[in-house]
PQR file of N, CA, C, O and H, with PARSE charges and radii, in Angstrom:
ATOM      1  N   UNK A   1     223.167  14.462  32.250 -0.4000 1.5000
ATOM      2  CA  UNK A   1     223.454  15.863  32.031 -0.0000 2.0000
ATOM      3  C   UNK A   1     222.335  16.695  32.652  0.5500 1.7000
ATOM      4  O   UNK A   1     221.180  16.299  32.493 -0.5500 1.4000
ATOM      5  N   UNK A   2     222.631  18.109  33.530 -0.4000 1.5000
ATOM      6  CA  UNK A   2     221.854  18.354  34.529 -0.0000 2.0000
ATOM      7  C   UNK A   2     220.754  19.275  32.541  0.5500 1.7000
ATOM      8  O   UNK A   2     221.265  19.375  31.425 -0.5500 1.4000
ATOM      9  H   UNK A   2     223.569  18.431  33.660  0.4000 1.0000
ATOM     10  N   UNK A   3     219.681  19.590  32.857 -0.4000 1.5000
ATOM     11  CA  UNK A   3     218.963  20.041  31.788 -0.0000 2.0000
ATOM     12  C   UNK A   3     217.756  20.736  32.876  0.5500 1.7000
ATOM     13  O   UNK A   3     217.454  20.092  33.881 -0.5500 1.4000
ATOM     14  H   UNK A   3     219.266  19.509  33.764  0.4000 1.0000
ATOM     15  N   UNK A   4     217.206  21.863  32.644 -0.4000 1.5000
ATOM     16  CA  UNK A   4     216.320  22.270  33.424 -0.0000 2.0000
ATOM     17  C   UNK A   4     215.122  21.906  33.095  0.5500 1.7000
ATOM     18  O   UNK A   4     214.820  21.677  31.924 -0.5500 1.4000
ATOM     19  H   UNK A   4     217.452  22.386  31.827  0.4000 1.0000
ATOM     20  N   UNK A   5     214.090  21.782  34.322 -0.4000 1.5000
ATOM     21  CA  UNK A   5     212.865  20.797  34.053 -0.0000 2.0000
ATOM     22  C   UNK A   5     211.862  22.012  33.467  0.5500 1.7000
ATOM     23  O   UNK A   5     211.266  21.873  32.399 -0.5500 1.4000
ATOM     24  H   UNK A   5     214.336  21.969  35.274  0.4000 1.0000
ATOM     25  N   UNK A   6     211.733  23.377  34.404 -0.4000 1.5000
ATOM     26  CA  UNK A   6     210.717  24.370  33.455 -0.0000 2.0000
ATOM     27  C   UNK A   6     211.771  25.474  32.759  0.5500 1.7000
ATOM     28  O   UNK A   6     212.976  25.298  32.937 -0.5500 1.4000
ATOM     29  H   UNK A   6     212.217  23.489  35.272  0.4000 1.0000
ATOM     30  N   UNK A   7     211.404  26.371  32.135 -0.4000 1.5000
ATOM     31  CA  UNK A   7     211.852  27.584  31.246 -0.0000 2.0000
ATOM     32  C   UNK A   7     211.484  28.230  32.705  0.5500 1.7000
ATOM     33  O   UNK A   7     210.454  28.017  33.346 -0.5500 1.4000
ATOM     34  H   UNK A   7     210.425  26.514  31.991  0.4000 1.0000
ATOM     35  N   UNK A   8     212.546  29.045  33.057 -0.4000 1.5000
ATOM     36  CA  UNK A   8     212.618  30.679  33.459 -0.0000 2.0000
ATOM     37  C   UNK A   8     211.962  31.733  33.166  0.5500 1.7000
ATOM     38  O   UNK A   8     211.905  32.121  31.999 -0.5500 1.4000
ATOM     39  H   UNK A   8     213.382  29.218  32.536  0.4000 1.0000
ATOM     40  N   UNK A   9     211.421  32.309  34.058 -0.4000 1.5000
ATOM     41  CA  UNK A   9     210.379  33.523  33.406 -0.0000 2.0000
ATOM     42  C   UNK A   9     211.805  34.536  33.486  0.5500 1.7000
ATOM     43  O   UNK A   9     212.942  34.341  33.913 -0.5500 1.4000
ATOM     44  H   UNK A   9     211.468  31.994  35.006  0.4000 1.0000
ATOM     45  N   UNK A  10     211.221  35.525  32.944 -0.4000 1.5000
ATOM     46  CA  UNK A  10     212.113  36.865  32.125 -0.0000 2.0000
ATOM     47  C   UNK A  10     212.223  37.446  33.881  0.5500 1.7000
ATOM     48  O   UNK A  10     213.310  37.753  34.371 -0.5500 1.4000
ATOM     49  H   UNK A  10     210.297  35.683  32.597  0.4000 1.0000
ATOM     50  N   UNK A  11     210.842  37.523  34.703 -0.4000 1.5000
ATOM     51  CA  UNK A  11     211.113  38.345  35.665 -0.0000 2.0000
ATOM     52  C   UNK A  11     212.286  37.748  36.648  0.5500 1.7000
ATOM     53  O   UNK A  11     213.066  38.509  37.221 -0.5500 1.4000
ATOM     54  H   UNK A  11     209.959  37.274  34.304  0.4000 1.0000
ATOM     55  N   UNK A  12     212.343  36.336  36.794 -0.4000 1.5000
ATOM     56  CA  UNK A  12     213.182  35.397  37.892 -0.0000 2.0000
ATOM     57  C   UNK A  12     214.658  35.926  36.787  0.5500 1.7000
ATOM     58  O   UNK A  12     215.474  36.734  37.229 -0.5500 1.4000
ATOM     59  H   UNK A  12     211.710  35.718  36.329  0.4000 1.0000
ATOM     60  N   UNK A  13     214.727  35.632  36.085 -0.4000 1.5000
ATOM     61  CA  UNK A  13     215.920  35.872  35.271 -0.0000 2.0000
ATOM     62  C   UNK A  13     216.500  37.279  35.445  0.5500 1.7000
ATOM     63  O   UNK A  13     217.684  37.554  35.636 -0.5500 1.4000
ATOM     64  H   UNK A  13     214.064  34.975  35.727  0.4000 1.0000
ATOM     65  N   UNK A  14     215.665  37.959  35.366 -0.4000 1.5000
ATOM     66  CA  UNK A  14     216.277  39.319  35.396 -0.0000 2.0000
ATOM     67  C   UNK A  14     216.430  39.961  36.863  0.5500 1.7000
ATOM     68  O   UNK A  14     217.404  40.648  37.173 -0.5500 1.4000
ATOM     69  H   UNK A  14     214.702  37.735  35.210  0.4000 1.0000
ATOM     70  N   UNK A  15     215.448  39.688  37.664 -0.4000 1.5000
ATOM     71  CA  UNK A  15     215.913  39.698  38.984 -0.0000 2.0000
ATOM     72  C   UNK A  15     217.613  39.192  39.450  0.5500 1.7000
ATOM     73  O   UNK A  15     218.483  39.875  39.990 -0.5500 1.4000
ATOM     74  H   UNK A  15     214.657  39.130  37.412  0.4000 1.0000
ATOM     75  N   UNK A  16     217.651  37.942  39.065 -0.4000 1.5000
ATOM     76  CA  UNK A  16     219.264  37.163  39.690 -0.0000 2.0000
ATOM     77  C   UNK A  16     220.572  38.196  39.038  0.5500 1.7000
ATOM     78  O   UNK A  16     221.700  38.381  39.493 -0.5500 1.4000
ATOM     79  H   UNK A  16     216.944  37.387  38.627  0.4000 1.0000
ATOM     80  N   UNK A  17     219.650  38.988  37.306 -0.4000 1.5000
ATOM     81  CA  UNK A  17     221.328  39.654  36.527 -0.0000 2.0000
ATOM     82  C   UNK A  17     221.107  41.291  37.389  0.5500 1.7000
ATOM     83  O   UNK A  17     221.994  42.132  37.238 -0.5500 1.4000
ATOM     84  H   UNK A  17     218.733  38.838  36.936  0.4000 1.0000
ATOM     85  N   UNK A  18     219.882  41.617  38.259 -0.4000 1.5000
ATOM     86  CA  UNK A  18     219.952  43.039  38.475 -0.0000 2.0000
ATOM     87  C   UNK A  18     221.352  43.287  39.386  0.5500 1.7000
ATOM     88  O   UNK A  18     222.409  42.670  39.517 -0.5500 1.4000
ATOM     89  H   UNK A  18     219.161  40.934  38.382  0.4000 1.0000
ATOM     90  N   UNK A  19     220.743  44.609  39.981 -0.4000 1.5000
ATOM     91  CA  UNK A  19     222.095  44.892  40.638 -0.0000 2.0000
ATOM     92  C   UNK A  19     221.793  44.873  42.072  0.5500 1.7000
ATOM     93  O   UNK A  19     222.121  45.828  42.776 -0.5500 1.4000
ATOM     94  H   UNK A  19     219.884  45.110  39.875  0.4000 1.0000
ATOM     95  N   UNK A  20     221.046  43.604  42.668 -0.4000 1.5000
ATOM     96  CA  UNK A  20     220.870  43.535  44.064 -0.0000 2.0000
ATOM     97  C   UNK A  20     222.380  43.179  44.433  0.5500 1.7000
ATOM     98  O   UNK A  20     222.941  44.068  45.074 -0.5500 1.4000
ATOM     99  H   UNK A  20     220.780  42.828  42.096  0.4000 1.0000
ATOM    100  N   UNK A  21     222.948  42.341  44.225 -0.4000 1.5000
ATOM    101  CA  UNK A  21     224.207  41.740  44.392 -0.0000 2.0000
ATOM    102  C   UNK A  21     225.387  42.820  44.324  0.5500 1.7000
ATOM    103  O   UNK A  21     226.513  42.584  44.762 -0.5500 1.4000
ATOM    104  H   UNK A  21     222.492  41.619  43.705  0.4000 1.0000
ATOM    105  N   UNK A  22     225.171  43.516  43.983 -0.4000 1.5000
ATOM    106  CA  UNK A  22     226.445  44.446  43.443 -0.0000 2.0000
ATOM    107  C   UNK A  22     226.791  45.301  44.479  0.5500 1.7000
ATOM    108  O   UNK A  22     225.948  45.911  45.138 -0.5500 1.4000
ATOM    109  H   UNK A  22     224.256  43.707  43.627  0.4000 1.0000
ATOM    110  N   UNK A  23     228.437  45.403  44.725 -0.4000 1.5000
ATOM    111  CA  UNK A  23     228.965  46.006  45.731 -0.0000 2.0000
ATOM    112  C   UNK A  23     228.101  47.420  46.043  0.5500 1.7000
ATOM    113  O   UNK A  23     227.325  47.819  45.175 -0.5500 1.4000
ATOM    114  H   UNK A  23     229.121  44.908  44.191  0.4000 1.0000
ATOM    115  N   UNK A  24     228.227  48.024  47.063 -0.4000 1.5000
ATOM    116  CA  UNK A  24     227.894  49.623  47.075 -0.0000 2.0000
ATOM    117  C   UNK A  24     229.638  50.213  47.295  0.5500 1.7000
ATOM    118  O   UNK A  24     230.703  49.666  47.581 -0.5500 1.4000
ATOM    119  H   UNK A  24     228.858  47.699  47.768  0.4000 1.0000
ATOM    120  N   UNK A  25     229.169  51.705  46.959 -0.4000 1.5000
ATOM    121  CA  UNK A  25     230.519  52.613  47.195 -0.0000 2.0000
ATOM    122  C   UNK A  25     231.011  52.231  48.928  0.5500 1.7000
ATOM    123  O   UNK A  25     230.113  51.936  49.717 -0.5500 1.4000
ATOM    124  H   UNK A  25     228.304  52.150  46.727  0.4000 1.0000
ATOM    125  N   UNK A  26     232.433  52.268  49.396 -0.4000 1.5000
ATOM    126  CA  UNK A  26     232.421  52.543  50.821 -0.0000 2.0000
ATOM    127  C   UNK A  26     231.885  54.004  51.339  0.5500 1.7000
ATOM    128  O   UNK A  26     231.058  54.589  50.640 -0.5500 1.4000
ATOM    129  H   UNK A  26     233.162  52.507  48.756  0.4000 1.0000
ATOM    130  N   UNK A  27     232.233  54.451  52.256 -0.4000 1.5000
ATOM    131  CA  UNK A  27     231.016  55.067  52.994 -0.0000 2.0000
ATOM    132  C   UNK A  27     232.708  55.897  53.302  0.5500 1.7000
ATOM    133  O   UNK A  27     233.700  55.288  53.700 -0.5500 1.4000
ATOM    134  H   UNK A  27     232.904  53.975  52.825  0.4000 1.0000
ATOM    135  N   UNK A  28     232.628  57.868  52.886 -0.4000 1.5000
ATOM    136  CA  UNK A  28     233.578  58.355  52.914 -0.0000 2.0000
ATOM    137  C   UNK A  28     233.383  59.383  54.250  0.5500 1.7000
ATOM    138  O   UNK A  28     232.217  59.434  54.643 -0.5500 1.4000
ATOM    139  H   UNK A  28     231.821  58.363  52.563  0.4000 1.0000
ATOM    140  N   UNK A  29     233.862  59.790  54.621 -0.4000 1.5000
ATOM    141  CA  UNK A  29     233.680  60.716  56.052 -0.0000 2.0000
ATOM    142  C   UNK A  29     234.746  61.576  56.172  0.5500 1.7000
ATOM    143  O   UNK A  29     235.880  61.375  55.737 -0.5500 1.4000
ATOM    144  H   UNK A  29     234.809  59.748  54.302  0.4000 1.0000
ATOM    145  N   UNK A  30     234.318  62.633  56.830 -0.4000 1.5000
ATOM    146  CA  UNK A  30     235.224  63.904  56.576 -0.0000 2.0000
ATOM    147  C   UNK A  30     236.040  63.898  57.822  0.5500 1.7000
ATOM    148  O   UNK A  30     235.626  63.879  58.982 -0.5500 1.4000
ATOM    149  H   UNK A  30     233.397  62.796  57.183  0.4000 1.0000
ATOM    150  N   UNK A  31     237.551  63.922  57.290 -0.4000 1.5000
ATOM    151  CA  UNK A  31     238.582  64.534  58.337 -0.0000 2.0000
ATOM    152  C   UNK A  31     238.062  65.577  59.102  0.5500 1.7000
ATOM    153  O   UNK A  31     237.707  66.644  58.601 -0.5500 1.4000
ATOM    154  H   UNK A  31     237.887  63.938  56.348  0.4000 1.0000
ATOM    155  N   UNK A  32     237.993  65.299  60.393 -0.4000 1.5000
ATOM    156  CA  UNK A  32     237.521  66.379  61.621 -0.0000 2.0000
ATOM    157  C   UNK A  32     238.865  67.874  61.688  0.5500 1.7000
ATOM    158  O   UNK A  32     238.601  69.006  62.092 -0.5500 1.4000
ATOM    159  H   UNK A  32     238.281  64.432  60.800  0.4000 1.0000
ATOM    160  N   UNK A  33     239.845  67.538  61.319 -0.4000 1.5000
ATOM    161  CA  UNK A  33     241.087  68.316  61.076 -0.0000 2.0000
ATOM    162  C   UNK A  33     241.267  69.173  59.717  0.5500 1.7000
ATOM    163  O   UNK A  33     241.365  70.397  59.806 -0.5500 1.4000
ATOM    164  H   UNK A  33     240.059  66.618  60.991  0.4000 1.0000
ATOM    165  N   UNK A  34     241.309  68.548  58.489 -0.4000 1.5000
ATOM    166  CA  UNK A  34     241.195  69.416  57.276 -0.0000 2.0000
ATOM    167  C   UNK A  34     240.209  69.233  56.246  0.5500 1.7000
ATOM    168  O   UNK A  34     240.339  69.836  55.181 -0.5500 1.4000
ATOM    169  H   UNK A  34     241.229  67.554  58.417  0.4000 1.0000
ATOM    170  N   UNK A  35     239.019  68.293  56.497 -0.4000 1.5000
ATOM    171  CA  UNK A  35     238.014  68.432  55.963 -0.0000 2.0000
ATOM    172  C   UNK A  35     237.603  67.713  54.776  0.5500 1.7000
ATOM    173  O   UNK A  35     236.558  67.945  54.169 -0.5500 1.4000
ATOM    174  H   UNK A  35     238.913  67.804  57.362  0.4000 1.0000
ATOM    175  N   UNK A  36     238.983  66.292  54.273 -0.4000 1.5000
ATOM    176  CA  UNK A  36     239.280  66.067  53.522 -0.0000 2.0000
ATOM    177  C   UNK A  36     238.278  64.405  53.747  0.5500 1.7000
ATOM    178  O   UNK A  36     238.142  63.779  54.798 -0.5500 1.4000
ATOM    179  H   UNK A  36     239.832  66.104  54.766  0.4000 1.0000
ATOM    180  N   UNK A  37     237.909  64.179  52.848 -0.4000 1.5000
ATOM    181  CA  UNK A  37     236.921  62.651  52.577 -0.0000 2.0000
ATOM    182  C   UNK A  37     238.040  61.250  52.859  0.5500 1.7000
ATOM    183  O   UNK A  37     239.095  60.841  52.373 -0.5500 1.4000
ATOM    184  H   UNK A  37     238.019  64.688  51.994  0.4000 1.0000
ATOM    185  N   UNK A  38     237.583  61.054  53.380 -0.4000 1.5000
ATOM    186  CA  UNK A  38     238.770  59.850  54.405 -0.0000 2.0000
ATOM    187  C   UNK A  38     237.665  58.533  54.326  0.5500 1.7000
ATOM    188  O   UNK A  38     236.444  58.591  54.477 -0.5500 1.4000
ATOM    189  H   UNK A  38     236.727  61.386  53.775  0.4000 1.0000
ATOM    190  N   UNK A  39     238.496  57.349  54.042 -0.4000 1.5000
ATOM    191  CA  UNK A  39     238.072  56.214  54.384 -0.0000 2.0000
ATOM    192  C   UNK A  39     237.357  56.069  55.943  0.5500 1.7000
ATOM    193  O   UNK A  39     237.596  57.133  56.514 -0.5500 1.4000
ATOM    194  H   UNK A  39     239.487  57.301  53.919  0.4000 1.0000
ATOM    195  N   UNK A  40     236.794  55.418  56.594 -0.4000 1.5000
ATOM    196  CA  UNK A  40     236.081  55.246  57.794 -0.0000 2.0000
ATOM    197  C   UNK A  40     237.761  54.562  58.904  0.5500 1.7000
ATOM    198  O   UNK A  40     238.548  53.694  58.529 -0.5500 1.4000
ATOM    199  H   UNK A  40     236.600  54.554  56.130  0.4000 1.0000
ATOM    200  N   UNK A  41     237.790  55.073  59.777 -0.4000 1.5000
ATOM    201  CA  UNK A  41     238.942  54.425  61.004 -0.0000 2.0000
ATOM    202  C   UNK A  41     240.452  53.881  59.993  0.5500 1.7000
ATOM    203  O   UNK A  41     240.998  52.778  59.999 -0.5500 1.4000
ATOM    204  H   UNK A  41     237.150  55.779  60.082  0.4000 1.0000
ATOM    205  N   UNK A  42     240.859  55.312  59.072 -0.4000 1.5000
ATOM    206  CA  UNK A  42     241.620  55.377  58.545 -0.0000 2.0000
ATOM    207  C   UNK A  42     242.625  56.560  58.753  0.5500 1.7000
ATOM    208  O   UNK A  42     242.200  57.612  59.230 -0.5500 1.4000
ATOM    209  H   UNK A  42     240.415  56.208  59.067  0.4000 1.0000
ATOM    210  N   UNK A  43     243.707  56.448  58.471 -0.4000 1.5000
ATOM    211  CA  UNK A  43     244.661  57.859  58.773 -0.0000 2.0000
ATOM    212  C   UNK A  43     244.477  58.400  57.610  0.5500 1.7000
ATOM    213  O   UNK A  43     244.602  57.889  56.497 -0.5500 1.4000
ATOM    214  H   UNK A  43     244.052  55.593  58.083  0.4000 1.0000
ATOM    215  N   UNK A  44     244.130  59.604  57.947 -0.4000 1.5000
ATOM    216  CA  UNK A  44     243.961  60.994  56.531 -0.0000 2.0000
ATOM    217  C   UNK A  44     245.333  61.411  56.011  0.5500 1.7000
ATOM    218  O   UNK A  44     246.306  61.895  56.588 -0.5500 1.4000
ATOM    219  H   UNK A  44     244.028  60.019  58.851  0.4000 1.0000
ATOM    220  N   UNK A  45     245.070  61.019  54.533 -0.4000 1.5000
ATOM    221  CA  UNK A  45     246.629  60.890  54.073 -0.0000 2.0000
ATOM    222  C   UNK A  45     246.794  62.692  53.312  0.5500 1.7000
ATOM    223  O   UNK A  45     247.747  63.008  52.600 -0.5500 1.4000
ATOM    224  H   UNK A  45     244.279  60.626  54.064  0.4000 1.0000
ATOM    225  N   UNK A  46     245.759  63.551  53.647 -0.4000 1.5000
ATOM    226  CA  UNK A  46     246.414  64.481  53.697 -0.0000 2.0000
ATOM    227  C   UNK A  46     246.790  65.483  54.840  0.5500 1.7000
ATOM    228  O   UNK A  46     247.056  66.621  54.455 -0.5500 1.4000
ATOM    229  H   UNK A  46     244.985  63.295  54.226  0.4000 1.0000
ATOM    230  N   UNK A  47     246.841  65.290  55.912 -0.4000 1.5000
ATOM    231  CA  UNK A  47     247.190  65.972  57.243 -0.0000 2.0000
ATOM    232  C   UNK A  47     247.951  64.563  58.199  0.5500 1.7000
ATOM    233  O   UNK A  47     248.855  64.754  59.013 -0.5500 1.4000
ATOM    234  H   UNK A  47     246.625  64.365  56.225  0.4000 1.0000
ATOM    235  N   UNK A  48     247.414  63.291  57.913 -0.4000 1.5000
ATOM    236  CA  UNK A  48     248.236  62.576  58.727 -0.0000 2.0000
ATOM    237  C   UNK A  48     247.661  62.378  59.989  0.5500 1.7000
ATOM    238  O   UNK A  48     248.412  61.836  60.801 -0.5500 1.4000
ATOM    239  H   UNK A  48     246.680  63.135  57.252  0.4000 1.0000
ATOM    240  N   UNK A  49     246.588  62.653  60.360 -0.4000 1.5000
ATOM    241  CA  UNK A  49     245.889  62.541  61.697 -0.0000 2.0000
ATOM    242  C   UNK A  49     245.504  61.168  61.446  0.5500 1.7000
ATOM    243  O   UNK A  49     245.436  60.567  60.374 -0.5500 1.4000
ATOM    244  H   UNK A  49     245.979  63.093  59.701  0.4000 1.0000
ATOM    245  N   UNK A  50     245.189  60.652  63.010 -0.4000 1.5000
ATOM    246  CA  UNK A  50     243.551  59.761  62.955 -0.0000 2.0000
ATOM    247  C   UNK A  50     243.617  60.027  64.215  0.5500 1.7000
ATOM    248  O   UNK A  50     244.712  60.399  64.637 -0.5500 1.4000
ATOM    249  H   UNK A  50     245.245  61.140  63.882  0.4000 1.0000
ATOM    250  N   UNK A  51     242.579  59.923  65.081 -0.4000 1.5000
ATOM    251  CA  UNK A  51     241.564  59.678  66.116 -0.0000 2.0000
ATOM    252  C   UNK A  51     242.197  61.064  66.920  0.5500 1.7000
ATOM    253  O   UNK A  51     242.273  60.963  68.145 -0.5500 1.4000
ATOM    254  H   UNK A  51     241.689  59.621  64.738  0.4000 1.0000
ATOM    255  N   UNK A  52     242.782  62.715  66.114 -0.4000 1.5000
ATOM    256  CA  UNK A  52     243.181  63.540  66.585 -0.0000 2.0000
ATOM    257  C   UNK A  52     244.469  63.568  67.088  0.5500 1.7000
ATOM    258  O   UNK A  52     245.034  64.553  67.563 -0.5500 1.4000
ATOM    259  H   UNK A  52     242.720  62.797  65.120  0.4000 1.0000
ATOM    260  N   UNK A  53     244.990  62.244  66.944 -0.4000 1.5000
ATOM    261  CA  UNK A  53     246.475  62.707  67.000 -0.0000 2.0000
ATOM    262  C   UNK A  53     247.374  62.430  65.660  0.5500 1.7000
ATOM    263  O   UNK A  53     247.030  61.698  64.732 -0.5500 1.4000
ATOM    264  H   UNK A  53     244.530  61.444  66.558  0.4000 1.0000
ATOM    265  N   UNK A  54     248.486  63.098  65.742 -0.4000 1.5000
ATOM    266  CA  UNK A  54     249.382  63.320  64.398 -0.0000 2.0000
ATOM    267  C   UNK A  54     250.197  61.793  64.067  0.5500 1.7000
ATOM    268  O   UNK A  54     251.080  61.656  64.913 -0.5500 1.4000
ATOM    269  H   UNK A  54     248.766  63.693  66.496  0.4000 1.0000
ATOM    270  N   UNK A  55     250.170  60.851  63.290 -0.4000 1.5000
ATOM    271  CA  UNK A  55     250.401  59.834  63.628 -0.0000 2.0000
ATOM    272  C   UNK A  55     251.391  59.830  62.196  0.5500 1.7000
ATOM    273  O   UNK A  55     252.329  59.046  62.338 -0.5500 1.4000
ATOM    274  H   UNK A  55     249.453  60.962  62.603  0.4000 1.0000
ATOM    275  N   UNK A  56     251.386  60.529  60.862 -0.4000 1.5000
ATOM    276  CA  UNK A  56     252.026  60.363  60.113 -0.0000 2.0000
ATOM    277  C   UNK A  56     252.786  62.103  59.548  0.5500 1.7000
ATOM    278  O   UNK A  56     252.076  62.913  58.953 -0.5500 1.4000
ATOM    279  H   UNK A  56     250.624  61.166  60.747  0.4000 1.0000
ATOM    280  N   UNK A  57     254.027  62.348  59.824 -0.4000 1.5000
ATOM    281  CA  UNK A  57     254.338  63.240  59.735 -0.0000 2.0000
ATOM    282  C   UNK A  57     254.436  63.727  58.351  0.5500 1.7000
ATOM    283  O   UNK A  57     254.718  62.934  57.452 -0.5500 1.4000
ATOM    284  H   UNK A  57     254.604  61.690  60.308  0.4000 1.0000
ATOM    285  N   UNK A  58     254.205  65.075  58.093 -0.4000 1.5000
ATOM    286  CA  UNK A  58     253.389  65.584  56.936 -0.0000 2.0000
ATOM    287  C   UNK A  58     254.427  66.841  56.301  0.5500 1.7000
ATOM    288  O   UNK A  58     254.162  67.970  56.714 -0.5500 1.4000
ATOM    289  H   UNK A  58     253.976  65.719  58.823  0.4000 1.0000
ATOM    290  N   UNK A  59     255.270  66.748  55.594 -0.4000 1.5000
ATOM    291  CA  UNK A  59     256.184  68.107  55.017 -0.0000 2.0000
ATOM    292  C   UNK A  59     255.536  69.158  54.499  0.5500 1.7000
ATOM    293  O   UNK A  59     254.794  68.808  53.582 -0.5500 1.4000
ATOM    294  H   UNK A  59     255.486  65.831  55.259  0.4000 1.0000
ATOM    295  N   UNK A  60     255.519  70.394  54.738 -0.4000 1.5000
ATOM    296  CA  UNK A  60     254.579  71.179  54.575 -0.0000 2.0000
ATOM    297  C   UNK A  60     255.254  72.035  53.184  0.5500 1.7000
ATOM    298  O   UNK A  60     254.624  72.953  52.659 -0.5500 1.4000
ATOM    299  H   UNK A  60     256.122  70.678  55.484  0.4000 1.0000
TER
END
């Protein structure tokens, strides 16, 4: 049975539970068209653009 040979200090321990590991937010960027926070090389789902052209038509 695996059993550990020394005790863990508090600092090694608490280092591995911090939050180095932990996702970050994605990274939001503003529609060049209506100004709206858009995923990165995504179509802006409120105007329907990406890369300046109209790619998803939008009912006004």
């Amino acid at each position: 049975m695996a059993v550990p040979k020394k005790k863990v200090s508090k600092a090694r321990r608490d280092k591995r539970r911090s939050s180095t590991w932990k996702l970050d937010l994605p990274t939001l960027t503003k529609c060049p068209k209506c100004g709206e926070l858009v995923l990165a090389h995504r179509v802006c789902k409120a105007c329907g653009t990406y890369d300046g052209k109209v790619v998803i038509e939008q009912d006004a």
